[in-house]
N, C-alpha and C positions, 0 to 999 in steps of 0.2 A: 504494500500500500504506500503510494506517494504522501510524501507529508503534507501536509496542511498549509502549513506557509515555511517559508523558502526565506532566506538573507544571501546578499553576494555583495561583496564588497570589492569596488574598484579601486584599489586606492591609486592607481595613477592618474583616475578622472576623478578620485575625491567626490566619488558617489557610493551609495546606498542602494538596494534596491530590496524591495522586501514583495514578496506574490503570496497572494491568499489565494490556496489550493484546494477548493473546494467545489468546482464545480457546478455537482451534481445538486448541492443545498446552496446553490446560487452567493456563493464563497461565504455564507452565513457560518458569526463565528460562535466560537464553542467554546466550554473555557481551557482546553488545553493552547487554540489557536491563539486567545489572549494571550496564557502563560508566554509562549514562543514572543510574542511580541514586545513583551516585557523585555525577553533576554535579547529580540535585536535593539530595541532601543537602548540596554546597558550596553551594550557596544559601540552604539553610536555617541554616546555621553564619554566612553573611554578613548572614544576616537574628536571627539570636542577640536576644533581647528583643523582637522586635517579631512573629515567629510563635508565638504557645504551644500550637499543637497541628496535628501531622500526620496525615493522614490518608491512610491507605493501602486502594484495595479492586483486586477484580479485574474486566475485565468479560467477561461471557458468561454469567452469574447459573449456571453449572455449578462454578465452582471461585473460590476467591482467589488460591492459586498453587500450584501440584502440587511445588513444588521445584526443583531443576537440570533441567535437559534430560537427560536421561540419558543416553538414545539417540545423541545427537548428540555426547555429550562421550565413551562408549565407541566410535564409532564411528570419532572422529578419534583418540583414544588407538589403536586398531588399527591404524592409519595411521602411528603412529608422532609424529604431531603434536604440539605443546607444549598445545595447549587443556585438555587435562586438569588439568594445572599452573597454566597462569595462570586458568582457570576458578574453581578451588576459593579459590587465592591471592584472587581479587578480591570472590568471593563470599563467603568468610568476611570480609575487609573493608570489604563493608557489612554483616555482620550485625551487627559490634562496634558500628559508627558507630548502627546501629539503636538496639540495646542501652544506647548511650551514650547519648543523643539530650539527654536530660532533663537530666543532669550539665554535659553539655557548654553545650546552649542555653539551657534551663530549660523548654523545648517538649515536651508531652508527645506520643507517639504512638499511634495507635486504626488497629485494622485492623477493616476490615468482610468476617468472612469469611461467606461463602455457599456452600453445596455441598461438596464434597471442598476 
């Protein structure tokens, strides 16, 4: 099974590039895909000055990213699970990191949306 999302670093073009791999769930994340996300963006904070632009798309040229999983995070909420909880917690902290990106690195970020 392909992973979920992808990091590649150029550093001779001092880019970034990150693909959510999900296709089939119209690259809806999940929170292992969060987690991944976390650890590429602590590498772009270790790399601060020397990346100045990230780059984000999706692949299956249908969508960039449909959002949270939905299905999956009301389904284990029904359950009674914690995922609803730590989903949203870890999801809204990489949106901030997103949002920060520029402040923080001085690395700007470019999303290549396609589709939904």
């Amino acid at each position: 099974m392909p992973k979920e999302t992808s990091t590649r670093f150029s550093p001779d073009a001092g880019a970034c590039e990150i693909t959510l791999n999900r296709p089939a769930k119209l690259n809806a994340l999940n929170l292992d895909m969060i987690r991944c996300l976390h650890r590429a963006l602590d590498q772009v904070d270790e790399k601060a000055g020397k990346v100045g632009c990230l780059i984000m798309a999706g692949s299956g040229g249908k969508s960039f990213c449909a959002g949270g999983d939905v299905q999956m995070i009301r389904e284990e909420g029904l359950r009674g699970g914690s995922l609803p909880a730590d989903f949203f917690f870890e999801e809204y902290g990489v949106m901030f990191r997103l949002a920060t990106l520029f402040e923080r690195t001085g690395c700007c970020q470019v999303s290549l949306l396609d589709g939904i």
